[in-house]
C-alpha positions in Angstrom: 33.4 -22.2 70.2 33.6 -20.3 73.9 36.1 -18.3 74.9 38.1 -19.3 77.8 37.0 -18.1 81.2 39.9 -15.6 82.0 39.5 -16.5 85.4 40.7 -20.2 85.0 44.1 -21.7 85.3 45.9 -24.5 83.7 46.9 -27.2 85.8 50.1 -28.7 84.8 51.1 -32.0 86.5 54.2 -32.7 86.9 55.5 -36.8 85.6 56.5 -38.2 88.8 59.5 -40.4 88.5 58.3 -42.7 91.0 54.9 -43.3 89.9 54.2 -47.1 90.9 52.2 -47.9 87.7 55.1 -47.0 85.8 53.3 -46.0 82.9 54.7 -42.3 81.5 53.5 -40.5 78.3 55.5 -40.4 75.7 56.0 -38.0 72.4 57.3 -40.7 69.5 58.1 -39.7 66.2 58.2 -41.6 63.4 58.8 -40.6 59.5 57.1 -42.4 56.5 56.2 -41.8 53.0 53.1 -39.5 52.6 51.0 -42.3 51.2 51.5 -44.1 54.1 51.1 -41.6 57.1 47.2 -41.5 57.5 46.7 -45.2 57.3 50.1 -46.2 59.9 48.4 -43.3 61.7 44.6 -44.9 62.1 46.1 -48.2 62.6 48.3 -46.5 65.4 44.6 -45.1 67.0 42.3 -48.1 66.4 44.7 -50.4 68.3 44.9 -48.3 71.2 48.6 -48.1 70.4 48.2 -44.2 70.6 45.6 -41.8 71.9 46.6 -39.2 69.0 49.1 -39.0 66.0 49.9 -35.5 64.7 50.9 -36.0 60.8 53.3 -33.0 59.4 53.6 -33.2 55.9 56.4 -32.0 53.7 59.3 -33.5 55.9 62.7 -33.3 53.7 65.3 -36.2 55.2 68.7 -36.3 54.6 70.2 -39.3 55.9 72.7 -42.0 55.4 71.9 -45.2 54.0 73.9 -48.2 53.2 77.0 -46.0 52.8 74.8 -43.8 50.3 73.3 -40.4 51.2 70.1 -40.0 50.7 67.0 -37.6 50.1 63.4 -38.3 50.5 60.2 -36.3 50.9 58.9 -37.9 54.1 55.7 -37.4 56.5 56.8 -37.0 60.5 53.8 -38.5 62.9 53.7 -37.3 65.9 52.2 -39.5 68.7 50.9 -39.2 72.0 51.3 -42.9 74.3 52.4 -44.2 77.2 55.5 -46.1 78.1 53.1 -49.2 79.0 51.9 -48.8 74.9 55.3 -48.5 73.0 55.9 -52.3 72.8 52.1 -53.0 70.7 53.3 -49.8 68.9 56.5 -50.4 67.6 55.2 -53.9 66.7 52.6 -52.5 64.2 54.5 -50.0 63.2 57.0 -52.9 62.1 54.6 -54.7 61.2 53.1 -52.1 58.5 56.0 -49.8 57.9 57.1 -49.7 54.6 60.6 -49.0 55.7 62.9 -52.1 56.4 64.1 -49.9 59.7 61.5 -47.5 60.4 62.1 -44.3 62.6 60.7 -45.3 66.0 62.0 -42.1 68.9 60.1 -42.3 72.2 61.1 -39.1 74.5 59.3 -38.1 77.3 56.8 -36.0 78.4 58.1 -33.9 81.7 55.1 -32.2 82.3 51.8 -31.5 80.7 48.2 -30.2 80.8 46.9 -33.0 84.2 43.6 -33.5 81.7 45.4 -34.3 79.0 47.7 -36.5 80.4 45.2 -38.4 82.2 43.2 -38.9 78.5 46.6 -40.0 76.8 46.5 -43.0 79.7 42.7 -43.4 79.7 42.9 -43.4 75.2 46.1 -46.2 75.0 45.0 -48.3 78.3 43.3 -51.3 76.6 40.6 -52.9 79.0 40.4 -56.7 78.9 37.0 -58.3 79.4 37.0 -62.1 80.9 37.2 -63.5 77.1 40.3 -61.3 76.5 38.7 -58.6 74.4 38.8 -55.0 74.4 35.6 -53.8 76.7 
């Protein structure tokens, strides 16, 4: 790996509010049992439904549950999207979530690396062909 050229500067972009596309990144995080983290999480990345999911292992939850409190060793995934993306990922996430009301927390990016941001778009942005599939 090359060091970084001391000379060069990070550009951090700013997320407009009034960008016309409308489509913002997005941090979600979402907790599951450990077995399940790596598969929800290549689902998540195949689909297009994410551009990356961090998995943390080792994740203790408290939390109340039908009037019970309860304890669980848990993974948290960490996801880079877009708001244009949440909708096909909180659909599979239903959809293969072991949970019967999975964790699904979408807070927004303010301001990030411009490259990065731009790749978190360019990785979740599904382009149609005429026959409707993914070009």
């Amino acid at each position: 790996m090359q060091a970084p050229d001391s000379n060069a500067k990070l550009k951090l972009k700013m997320v407009a509010d009034d960008d016309p596309s409308n489509n913002k990144p997005v941090v979600v995080y979402i907790t599951c049992g450990p077995q399940q983290a790596e598969d929800l999480a290549r689902i998540l990345v195949t689909k297009k439904a994410a551009a990356c999911v961090n998995i943390v292992g080792n994740v203790r939850s408290i939390y109340r549950w039908q009037n019970k409190i309860e304890e669980d060793n848990e993974s948290m995934l960490i996801i880079k999207t877009t708001t244009s993306s949440l909708e096909l990922m909180s659909k599979l996430v239903k959809q293969h979530h072991e949970y019967d009301l999975p964790e699904i927390i979408a807070t927004p990016i303010v301001a990030g690396s411009q490259d990065y941001l731009s790749w978190i778009n360019s990785a979740t942005t599904i382009n149609t062909g005429p026959n409707g599939a993914d070009k």
